[in-house]
N, C-alpha and C positions, 0 to 999 in steps of 0.2 A: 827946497821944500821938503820938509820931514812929515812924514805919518806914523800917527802910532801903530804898534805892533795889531792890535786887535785890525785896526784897516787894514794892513795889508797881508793878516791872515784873510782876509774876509775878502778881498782883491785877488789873491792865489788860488783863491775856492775858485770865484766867480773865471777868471781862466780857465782854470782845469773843465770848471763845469763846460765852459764853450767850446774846449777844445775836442773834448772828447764827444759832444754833440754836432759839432764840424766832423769828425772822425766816421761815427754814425752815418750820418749823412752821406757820405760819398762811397761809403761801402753799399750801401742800399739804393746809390746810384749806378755802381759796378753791377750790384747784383740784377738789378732792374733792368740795365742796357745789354748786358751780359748774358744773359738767358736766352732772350730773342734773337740772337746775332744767327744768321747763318754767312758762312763761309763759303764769298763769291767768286776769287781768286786772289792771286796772289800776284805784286807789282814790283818789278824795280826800280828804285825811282834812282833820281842823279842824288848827286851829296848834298845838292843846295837842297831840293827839295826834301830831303831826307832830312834834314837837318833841322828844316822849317816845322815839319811835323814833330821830331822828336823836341822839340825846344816846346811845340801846342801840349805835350802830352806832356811835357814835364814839369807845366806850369797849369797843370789839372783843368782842362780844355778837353774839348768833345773833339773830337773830327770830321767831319763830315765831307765825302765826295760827292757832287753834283756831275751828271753829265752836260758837255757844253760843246756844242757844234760839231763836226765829223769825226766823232770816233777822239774827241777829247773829253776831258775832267778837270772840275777845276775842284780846289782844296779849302775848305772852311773851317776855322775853327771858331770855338764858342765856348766861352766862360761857361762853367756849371755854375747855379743859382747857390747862393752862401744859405745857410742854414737860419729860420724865420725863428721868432723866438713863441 
């Protein structure tokens, strides 16, 4: 399938313009979540678990620990919401 030039200048825009509105978007979700954090301690977790979070965070996911029965936590993660037009 071919397009002419003028599409897929027009296609290149329309990326850039979403890309950089995705870009947007998650810095003002950094900055939103980031402000309020207070610093509760600090945990070492094993590799697996380690591993499980760093893979949530590296695929732009929230974290979230819940407490759950005596003196445990259980680990959540959550897609952040994509940018609305």
């Amino acid at each position: 399938m071919k397009i002419s030039q003028r599409e897929a200048r027009r296609l290149q825009k329309r990326v850039q313009e979403l890309e950089y509105k995705l870009t947007k978007q998650r810095q003002s979700y950094a900055s939103d979540w980031g402000a309020d954090w207070v610093h509760l301690e600090s945990l070492t977790l094993s590799d697996a678990s380690f591993a499980k979070v760093n893979t949530a965070r590296r695929l732009s996911h929230a974290v979230i620990v819940l407490p759950q029965g005596n003196n445990g936590i259980m680990l959540y993660a959550s897609r952040l919401p994509y940018p609305t037009e």
